[in-house]
N, C-alpha and C positions, 0 to 999 in steps of 0.2 A: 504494500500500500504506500509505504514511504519511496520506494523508487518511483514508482507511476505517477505520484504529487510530483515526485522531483522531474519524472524526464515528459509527465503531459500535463502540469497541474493539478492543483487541490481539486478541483471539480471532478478531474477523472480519477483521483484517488478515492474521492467518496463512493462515486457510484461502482467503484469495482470493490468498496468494503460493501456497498450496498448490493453489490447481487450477488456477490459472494454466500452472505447469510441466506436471501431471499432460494440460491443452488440448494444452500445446504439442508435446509427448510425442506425443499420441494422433496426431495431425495432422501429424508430421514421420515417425511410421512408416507413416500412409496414403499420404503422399506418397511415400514410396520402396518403397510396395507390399511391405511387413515381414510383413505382416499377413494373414494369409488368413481367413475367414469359414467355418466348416460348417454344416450345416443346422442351423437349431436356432440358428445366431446366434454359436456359442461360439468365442472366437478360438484358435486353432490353436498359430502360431507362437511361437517367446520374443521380446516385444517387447524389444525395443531401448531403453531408458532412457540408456543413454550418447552418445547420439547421434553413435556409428561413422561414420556412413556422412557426416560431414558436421561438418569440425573448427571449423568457427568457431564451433559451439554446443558443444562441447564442453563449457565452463569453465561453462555453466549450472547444471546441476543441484548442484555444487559451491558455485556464490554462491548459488542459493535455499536450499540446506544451512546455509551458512553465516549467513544473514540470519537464517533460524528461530531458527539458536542465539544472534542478534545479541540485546543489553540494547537492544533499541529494539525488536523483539518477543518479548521476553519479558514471563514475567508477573509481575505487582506482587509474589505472596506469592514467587514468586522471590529477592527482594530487589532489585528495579529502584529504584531512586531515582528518583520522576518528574521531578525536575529535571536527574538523566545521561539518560531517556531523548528529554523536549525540547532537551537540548545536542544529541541524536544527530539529531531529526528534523531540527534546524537544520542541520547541517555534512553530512548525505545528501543537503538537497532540494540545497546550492548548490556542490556537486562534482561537475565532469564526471568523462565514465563511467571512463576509466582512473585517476584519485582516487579514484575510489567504489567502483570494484574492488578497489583495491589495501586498504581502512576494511574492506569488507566480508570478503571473504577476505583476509586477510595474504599477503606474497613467503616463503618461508623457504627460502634459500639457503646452503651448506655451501660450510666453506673446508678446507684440508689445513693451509696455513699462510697466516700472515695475510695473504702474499702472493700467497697461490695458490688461488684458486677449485676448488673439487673438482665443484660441483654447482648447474645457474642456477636449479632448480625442485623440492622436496620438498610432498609432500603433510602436511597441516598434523596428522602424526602419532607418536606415541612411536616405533614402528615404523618408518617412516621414519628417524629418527636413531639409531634401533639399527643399520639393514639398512646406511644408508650408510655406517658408519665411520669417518666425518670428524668432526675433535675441536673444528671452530671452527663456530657457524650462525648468520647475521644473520637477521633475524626484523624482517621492514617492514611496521606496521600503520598507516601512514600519522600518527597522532597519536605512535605510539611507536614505538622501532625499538630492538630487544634483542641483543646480541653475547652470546651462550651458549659460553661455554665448558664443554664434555663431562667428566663427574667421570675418562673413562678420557683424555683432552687429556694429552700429555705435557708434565708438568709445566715444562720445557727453554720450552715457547712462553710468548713474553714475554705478559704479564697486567698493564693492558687493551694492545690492541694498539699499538704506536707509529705518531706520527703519519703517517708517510710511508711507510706500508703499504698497498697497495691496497684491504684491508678498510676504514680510514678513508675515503684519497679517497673512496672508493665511495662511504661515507657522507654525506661533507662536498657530495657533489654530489647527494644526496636533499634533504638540508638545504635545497640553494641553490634547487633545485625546489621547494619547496612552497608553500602559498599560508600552511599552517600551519608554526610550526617544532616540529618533533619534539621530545617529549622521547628523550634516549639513557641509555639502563641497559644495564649491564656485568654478567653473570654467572659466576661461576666456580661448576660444578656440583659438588656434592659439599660446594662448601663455603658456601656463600651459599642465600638462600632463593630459590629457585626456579619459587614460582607463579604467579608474573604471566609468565612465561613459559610454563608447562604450561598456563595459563590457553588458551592459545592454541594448544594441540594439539587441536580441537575432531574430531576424526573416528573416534577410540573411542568404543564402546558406553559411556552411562553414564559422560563424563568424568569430571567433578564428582563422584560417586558420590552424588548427590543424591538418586536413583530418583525424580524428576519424570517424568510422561509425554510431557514435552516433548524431554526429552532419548533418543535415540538416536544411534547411531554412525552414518557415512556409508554403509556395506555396508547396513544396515539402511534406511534412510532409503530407496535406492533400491531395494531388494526392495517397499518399502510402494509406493511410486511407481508402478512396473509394477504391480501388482496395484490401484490403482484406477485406471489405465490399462486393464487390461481389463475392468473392470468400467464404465469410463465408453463403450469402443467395445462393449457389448453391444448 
């Protein structure tokens, strides 16, 4: 994807991560026979774009989500700075895949208290940190890694968290892992500015409120999916 940006542009970088998915889609619901055929050619069944039947592609269509919305395919009048998106080509081509996961979609993990984990995996959404209820959320984008504190956090939990709290360790042992060292940013909601954090809730419709055609929410993203899915097993 990253050579095809470089030798035909972003544009054709995207659409060949986008039909890539939409092949792999088509071809994982013939294979588990999803799909029925009626006269006329016209596909019958609701294809299967989460890929249900079959967990270890699961997290797919989520990292092709998330790389469309990544500044290394997006577009220049976007505001990409060509020299963030060659920093990006460089540190994607030379990360293996659990690095490159973690760059591409972010971890965003919720705590109760800083010693107590509430939650190992949130979807990288507003709604998510509504529905959970937890007032602490680390946020691991592999260059950065964000401790959010909830504007409703009982004001009682110590702010940033103390060092001998499992929300640290937890940290200090990402740190010792990486090949990069994180930057770490401390958020207290309500009162601190907040958007390089929101920055990174990428699966509402229209995050940015930019109305670019580029952007779309994740529900959305895979409604498009399945439907040129059917339109490519016609």
């Amino acid at each position: 994807v990253i050579l095809a940006s470089l030798e035909q542009g972003v544009r054709e970088g995207r659409m060949l991560l986008h039909d890539w998915l939409v092949i792999l889609t088509a071809q994982y619901n013939e294979a588990f026979k999803l799909v029925q055929h009626n006269i006329g050619n016209s596909v019958t069944s609701q294809i299967d774009v989460e890929f249900l039947q079959c967990p270890q592609l699961q997290r797919l269509p989520r990292l092709v989500f998330a790389l469309l919305r990544n500044p290394l395919l997006r577009f220049h009048e976007e505001g990409v700075h060509p020299d963030y998106r060659i920093y990006l080509q460089c540190l994607f081509s030379a990360l293996e895949p659990s690095s490159l996961q973690r760059a591409v979609y972010p971890l965003l993990t919720s705590y109760s208290t800083p010693d107590k984990q509430a939650f190992p995996r949130h979807s990288l959404s507003r709604a998510a940190l509504i529905t959970s209820g937890s007032p602490i959320f680390l946020l691991d984008a592999f260059t950065t890694i964000i401790v959010f504190y909830s504007s409703t956090a009982d004001p009682t939990l110590p702010f940033p968290p103390p060092q001998d709290c499992l929300l640290r360790t937890t940290i200090n042992k990402m740190k010792q892992e990486r090949s990069i060292t994180p930057k770490l940013i401390f958020i207290r909601g309500g009162q601190d500015d907040a958007t390089i954090f929101e920055n990174y809730l990428i699966e509402e419709q229209d995050v940015d409120g930019s109305g670019l055609t580029s952007v779309m929410g994740f529900v959305s993203f895979l409604e498009e999916i399945s439907q040129s899915v059917v339109e490519y097993m016609k």
